[in-house]
C-alpha positions as CSV (number, residue, x, y, z in Angstrom):
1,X,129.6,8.9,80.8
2,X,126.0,8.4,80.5
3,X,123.4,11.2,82.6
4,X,125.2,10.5,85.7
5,X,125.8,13.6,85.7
6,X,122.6,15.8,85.6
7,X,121.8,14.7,88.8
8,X,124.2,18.0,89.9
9,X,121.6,20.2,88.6
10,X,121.9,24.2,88.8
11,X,120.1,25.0,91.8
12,X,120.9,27.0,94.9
13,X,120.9,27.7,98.2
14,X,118.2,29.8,100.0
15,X,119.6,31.4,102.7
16,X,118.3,35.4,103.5
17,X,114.7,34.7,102.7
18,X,113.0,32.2,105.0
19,X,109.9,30.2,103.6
20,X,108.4,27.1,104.6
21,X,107.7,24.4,102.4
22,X,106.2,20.5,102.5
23,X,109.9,18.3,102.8
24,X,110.2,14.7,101.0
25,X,109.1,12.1,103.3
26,X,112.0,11.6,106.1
27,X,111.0,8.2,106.3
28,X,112.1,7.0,103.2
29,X,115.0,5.3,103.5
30,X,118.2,6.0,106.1
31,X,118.8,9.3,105.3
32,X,117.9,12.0,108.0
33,X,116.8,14.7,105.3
34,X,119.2,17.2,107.0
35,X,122.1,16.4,105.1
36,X,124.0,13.5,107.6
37,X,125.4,10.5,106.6
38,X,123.7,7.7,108.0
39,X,124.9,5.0,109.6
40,X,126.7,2.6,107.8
41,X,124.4,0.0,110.0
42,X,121.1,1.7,108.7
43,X,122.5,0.6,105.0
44,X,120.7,-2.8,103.3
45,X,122.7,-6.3,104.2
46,X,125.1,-7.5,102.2
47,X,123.2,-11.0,100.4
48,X,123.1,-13.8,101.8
49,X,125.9,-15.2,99.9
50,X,127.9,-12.8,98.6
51,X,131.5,-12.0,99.5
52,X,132.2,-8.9,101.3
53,X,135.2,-6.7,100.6
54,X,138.0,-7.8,102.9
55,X,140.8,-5.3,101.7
56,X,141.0,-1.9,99.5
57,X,142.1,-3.5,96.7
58,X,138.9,-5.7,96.8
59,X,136.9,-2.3,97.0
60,X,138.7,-1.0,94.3
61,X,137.3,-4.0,92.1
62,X,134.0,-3.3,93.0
63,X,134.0,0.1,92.4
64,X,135.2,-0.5,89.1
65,X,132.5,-2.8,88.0
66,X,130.1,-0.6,89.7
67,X,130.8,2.4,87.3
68,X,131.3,-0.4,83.9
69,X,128.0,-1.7,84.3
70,X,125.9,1.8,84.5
71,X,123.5,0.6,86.7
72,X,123.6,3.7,89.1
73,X,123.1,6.0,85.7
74,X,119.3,3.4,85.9
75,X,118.2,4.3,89.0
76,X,118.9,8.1,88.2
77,X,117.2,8.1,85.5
78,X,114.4,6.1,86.3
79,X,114.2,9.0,89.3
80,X,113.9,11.5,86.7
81,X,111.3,9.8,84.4
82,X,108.7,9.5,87.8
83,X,110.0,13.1,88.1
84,X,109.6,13.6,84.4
85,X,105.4,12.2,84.3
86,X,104.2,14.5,86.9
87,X,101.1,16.7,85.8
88,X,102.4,19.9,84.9
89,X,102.2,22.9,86.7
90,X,102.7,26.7,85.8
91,X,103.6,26.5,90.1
92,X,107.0,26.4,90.8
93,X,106.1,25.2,94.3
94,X,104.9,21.7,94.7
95,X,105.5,18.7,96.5
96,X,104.8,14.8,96.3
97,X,105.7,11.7,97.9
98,X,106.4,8.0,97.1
99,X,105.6,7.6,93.1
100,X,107.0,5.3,91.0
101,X,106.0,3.7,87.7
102,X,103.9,0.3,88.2
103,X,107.3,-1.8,87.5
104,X,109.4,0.2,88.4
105,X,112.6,0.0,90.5
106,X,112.3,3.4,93.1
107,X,109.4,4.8,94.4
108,X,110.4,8.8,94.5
109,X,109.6,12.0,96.8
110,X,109.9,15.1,95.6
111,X,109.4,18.9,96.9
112,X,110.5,22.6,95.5
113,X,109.6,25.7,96.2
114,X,110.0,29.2,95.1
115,X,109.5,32.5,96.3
116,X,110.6,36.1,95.0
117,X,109.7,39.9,96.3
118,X,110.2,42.9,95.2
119,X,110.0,46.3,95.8
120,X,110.1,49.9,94.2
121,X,111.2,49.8,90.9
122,X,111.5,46.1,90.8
123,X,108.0,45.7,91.6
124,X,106.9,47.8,89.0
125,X,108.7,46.4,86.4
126,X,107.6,42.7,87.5
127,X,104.2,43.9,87.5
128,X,104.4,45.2,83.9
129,X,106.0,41.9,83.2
130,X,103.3,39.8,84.3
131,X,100.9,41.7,82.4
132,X,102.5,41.2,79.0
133,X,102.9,37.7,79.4
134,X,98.7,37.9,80.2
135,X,99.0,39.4,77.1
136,X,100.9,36.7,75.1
137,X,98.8,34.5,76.2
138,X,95.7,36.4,74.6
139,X,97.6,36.1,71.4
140,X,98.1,32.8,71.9
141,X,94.8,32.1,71.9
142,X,94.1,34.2,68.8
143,X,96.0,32.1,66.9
144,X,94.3,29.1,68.2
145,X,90.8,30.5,66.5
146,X,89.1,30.4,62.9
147,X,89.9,32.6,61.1
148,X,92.7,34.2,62.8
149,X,91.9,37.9,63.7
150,X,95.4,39.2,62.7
151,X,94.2,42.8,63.6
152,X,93.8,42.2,66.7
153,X,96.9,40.5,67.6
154,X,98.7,43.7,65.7
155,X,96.9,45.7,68.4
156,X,97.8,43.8,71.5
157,X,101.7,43.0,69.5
158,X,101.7,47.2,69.1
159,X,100.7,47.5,72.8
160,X,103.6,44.9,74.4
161,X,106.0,47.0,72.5
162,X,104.7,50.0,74.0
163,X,105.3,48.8,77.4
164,X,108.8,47.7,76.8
165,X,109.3,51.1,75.6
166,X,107.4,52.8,79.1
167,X,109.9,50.1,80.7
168,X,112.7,52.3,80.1
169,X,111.6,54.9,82.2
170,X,110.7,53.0,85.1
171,X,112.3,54.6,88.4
172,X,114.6,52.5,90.8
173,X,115.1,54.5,94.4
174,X,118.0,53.6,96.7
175,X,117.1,49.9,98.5
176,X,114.8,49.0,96.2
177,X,115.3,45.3,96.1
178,X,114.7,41.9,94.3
179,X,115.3,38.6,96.4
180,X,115.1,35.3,94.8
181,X,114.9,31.7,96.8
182,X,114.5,28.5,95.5
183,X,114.8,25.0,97.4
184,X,114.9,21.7,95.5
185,X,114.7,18.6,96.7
186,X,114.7,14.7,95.8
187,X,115.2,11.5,97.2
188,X,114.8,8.1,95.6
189,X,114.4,4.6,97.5
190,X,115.2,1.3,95.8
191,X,111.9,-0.6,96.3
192,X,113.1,-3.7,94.6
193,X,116.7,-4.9,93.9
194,X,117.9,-3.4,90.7
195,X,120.4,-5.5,88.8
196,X,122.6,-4.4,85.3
197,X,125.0,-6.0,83.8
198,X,125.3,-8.2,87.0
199,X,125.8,-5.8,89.3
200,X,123.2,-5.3,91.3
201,X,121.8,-2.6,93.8
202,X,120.1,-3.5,97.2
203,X,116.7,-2.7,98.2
204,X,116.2,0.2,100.3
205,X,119.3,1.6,99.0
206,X,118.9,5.6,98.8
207,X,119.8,8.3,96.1
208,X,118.9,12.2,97.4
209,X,119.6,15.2,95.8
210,X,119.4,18.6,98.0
211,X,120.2,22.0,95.6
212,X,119.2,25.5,96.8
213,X,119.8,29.0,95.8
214,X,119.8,32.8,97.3
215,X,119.6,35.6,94.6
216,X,119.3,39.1,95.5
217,X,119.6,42.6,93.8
218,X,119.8,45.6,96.1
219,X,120.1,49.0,94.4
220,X,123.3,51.8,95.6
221,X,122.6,54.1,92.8
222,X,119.1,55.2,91.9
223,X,118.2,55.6,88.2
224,X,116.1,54.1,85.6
225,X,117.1,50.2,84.9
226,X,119.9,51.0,82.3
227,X,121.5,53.3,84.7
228,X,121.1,52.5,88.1
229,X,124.0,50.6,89.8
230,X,123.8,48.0,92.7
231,X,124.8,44.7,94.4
232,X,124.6,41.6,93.0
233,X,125.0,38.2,95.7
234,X,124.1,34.8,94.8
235,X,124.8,31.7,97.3
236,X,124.6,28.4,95.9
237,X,124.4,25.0,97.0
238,X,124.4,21.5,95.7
239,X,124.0,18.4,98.2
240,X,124.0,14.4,97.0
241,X,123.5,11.9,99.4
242,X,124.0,8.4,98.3
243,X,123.6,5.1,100.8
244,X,123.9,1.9,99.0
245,X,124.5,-1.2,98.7
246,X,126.3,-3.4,95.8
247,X,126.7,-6.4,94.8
248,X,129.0,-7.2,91.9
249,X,130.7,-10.6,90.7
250,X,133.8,-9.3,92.4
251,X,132.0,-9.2,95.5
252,X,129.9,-6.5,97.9
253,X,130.3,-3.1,99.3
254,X,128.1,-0.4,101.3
255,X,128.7,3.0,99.6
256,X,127.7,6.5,101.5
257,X,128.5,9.2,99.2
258,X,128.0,12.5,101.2
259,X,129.3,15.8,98.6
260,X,128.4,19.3,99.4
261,X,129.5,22.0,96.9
262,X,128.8,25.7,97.7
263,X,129.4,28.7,95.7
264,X,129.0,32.1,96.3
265,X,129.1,35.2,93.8
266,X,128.6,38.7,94.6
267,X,129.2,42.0,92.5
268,X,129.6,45.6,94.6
269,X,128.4,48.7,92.3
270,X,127.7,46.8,89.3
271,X,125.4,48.2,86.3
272,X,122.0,46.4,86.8
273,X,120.7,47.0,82.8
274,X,123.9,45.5,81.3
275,X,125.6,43.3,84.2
276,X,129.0,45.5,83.9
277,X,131.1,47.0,85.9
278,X,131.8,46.7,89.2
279,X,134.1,44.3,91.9
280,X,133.6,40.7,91.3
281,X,134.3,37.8,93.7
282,X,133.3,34.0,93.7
283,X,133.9,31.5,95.9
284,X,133.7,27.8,96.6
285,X,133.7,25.9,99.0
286,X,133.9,21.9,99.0
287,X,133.2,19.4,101.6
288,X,132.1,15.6,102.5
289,X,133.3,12.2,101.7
290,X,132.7,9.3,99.8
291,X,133.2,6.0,102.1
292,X,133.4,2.2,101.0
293,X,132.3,-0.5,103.9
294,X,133.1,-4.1,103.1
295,X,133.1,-7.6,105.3
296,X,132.0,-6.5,109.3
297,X,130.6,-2.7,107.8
298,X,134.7,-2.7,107.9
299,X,135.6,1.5,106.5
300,X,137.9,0.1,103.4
301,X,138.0,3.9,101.7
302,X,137.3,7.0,103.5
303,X,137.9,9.3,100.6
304,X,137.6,13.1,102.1
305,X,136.6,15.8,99.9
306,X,138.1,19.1,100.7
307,X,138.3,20.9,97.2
308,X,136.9,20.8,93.7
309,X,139.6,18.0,92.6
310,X,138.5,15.2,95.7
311,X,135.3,16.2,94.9
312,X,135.7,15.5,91.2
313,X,137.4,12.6,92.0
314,X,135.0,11.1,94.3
315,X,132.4,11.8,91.4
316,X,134.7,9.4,89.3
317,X,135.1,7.1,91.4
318,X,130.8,6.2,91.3
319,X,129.8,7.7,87.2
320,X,129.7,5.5,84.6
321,X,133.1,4.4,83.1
322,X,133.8,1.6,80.8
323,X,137.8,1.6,81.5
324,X,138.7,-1.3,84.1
325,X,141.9,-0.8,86.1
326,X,144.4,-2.4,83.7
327,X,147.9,-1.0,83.5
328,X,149.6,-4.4,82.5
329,X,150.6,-3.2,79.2
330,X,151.8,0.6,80.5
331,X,154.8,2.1,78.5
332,X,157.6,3.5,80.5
333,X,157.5,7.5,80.0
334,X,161.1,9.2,80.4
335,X,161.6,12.6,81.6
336,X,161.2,15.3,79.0
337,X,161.0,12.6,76.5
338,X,157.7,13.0,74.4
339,X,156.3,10.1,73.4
340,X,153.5,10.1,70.2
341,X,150.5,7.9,71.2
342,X,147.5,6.5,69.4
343,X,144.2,5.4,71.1
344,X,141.8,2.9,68.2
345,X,138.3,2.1,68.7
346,X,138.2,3.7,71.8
347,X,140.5,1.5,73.6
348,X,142.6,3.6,76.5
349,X,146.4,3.9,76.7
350,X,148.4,3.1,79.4
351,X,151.7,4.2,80.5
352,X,154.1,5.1,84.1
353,X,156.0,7.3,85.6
354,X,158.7,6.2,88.3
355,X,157.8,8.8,91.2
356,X,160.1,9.8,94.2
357,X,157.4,11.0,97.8
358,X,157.5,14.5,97.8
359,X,158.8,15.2,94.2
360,X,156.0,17.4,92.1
361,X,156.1,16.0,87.9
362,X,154.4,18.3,85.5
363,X,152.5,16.5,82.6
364,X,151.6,18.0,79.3
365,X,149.3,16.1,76.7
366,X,148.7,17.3,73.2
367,X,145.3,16.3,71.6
368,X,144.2,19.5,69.6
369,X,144.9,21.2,66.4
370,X,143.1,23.4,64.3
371,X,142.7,20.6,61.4
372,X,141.3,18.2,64.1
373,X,143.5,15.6,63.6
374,X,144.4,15.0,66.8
375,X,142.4,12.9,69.0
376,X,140.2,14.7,72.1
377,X,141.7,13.0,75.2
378,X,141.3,13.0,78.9
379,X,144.0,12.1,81.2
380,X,143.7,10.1,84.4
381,X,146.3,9.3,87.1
382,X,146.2,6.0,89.4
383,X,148.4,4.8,92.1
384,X,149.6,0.9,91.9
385,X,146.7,0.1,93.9
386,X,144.4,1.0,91.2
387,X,143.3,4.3,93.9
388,X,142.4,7.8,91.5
389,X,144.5,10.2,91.7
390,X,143.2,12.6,89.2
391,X,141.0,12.4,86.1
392,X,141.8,15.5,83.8
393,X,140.4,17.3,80.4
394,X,142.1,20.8,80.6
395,X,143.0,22.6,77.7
396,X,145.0,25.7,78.4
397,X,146.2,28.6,76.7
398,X,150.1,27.1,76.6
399,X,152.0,26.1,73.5
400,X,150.9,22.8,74.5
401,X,147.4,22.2,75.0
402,X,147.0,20.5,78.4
403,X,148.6,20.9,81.7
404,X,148.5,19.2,85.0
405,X,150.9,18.8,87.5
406,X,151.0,16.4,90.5
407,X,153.2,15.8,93.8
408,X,153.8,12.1,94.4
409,X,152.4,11.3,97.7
410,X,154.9,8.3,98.1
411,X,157.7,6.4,96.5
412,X,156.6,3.9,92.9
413,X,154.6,3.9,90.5
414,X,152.0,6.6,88.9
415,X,150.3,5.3,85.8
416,X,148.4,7.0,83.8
417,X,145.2,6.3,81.4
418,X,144.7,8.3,78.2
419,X,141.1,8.0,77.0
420,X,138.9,9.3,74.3
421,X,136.5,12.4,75.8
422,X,134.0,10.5,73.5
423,X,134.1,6.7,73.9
424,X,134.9,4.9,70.5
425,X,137.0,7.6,68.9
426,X,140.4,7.0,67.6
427,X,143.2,9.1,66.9
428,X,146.7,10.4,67.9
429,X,148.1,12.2,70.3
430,X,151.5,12.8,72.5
431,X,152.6,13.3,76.4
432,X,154.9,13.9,78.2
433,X,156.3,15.2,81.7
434,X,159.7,16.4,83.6
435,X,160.3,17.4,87.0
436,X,161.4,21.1,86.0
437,X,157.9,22.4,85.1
438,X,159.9,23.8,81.5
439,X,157.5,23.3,78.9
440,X,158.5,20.7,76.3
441,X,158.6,22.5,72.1
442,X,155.5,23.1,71.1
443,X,153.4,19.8,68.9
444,X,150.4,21.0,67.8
445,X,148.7,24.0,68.0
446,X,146.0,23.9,70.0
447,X,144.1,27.6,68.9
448,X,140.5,27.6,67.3
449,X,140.1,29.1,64.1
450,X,139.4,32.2,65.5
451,X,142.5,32.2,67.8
452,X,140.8,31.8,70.9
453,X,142.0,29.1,73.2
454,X,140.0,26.2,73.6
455,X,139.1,25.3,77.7
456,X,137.1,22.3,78.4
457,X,137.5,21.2,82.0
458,X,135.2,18.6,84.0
459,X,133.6,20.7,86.4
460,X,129.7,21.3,87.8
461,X,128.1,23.1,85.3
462,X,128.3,26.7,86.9
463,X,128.5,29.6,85.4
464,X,131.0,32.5,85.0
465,X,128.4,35.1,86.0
466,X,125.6,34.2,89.4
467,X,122.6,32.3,87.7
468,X,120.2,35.0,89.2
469,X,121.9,37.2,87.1
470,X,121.3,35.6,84.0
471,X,117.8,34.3,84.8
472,X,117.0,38.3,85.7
473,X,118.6,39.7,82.8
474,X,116.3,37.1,80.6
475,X,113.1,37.8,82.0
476,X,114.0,41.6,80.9
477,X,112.9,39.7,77.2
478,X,109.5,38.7,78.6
């Protein structure tokens, strides 16, 4: 996988404190702005030329020399490079519209905004924050002259220590609040057919990115920072919105990719200095779909995303992946029959399981030891039809060090792919799966060398604790 993936960025969703801000351009492309999927009609023409999908399996192709050729993981990044050669700004709120590099391949809009408040205590200790980074800056400068006054940047070092000190007895009263909002937004238009690896992407084809956030800190139990207690919410959201059009050697497709992930954490009577204590809760909510048009804007694959696994797998189905559909060569696995595998160069490994409709199978994969001499593997399930089923890295804290488990959703054939998690590795590894759900003996051991269990799971990169708290608990360094 290439950056495909940074395109989820950790931003959230402002929800309790309203703000106005400058949009990007609504006229860009099909998109609405507003989070719809357009019409599959308002999507580029397939080329004259080309050969629309007439059947799933024909989508399926596509698809799959979409993701091998990387040229979506292009257009993202060229998104981010406009992004990137903006003038800087010490403003977090900004906004611009259709730039793009002289020969470039999207022209981009762009727009965030931020806005926190404070009160009581909160203010106080913002304001005292603000002044010591005035202060740094002074020092800064210092540094910058000749000859360096090092006596005077002891002085103004001595007096930012005295304030964090005078910090400590800063006085929080019941209410006193800090709110955090921020609202982030993206969208890129293809302004001239982008082609990779001979796959190409249609002009006026759309990529936009909508992330938001709510933070806020309300205090129950008045004290100075290091004692007081309050709650903690954060609210969360991450939008992509995808309307394009393909053309691959295999033939052409419309894609609109509509995912919406929101999270939500929230703490009750938790201590403010040290982010202890309290009731935690998180959680997360998944919605959307990604959909595949071929010949007559004909719906081939309405893929619905209800939780974090369809929304994975819809992910999967469009990020860069150099692994074609090819389970000619699958071995045979037998239940509770563990079979020792070997991936070289790279190169995946295929094998089946014979599955009954309605029947759940366990799987267990072991690719982790504390020598390292088994290979880091992912696991991925596909019906006959080439259709993902899942696409799994999960190491657990069982004797063996990955588990998944599936119901078969119809009578035949599940095959599954075992891949490197870094493309070009080689090395060993064994799987296997009943119907039972007993755990087969243990194979290797899959502890660190401090005991602690390993867990690497494919997921958006979202923390264990709310993002405000972290960002607040930072600034308490400034």
């Amino acid at each position: 996988m290439k950056n495909f993936q940074k395109v989820l960025g950790i931003i959230a969703f402002a929800a309790l404190i309203v703000f106005s801000m400058t949009a990007c351009n609504p006229d860009i492309g099909p998109g609405d702005g507003n989070g719809k999927d357009p019409g599959v009609g308002q999507l580029p023409d397939f080329p004259s030329g080309s050969s629309p999908a007439l059947t799933k399996a024909d989508a399926n192709k596509i698809l799959a020399e979409l993701r091998q050729s990387g040229v979506l993981d292009s257009i993202h990044e060229e998104i981010w490079e406009v992004f990137y050669e903006q003038p800087e700004t010490e403003s977090y709120n900004y906004s611009f519209n259709d730039r793009s590099f002289p020969n470039g391949y999207v022209k981009v809009s762009a727009s965030e905004a931020e806005i926190e408040t404070f009160t009581g205590g909160f203010k106080t200790l913002e304001d005292r924050r603000m002044a010591r980074r005035e202060i740094w800056k002074i020092i800064e400068e210092l540094y910058n002259n000749n000859p360096i006054d090092y006596a005077e940047i002891s002085r103004l070092e001595e007096e930012i220590d005295r304030m964090y000190d005078e910090d400590e007895n800063i006085n929080f009263a019941l209410n006193d609040s800090e709110n955090f909002s921020f609202l982030y937004k993206d969208k890129g238009e293809v302004i001239k057919a982008k082609t990779e690896n001979n796959v190409t992407i249609a002009q006026g084809s759309i990529f936009e990115t909508q992330d938001s956030e709510d933070y806020n800190i309300t205090v129950t139990t008045a004290g100075t920072y290091n004692t007081i207690r309050g709650n903690v919410t954060e609210k969360i959201k991450y939008h992509l919105i995808y309307a394009f059009t393909a053309t691959c050697p295999a033939g052409s497709i419309k894609v609109i990719y509509n995912s919406i992930c929101e999270e939500e954490y929230s703490t009750i009577n938790e201590r403010i200095g040290s982010g202890s204590g309290g009731t935690w809760t998180e959680t997360e909510v998944f919605s959307g779909s990604l959909k595949v048009y071929g010949n007559k804007n004909t719906l081939l694959i309405n893929h619905e995303i209800t939780d974090i696994e369809s929304y994975w797998i819809a992910h999967t189905m469009l990020e860069y992946d150099p692994y074609a559909f090819d389970p000619s060569g699958a071995i045979p696995l037998s239940s509770d029959v563990k079979v020792n595998g070997n991936i070289t160069s790279g190169s995946p490994a295929w094998y089946s399981i014979n599955v009954v409709n309605g029947t759940k199978y366990h799987l267990w994969w072991d690719d982790y030891d504390t020598t390292s001499t088994m290979l880091d593997v992912k696991v991925r399930g596909y019906n006959k039809d080439g259709d993902f089923l899942f696409d799994i890295d999960l190491d657990g804290d069982s004797t063996w060090s990955n588990y998944y488990s599936f119901t078969a959703a119809s009578t035949g054939t599940v095959y599954i792919m075992v891949y490197p998690y870094t493309e070009e590795d080689s090395g060993a590894f064994s799987i296997a799966y009943n119907t039972n759900g007993t755990q087969p003996a243990m194979s290797v051991l899959d502890k660190g060398p401090s005991g602690a269990s390993f867990l690497k799971q494919d997921s958006a990169a979202k923390p264990k604790k709310p993002l405000g708290f972290m960002r607040n608990n930072k600034r308490q360094q400034q």
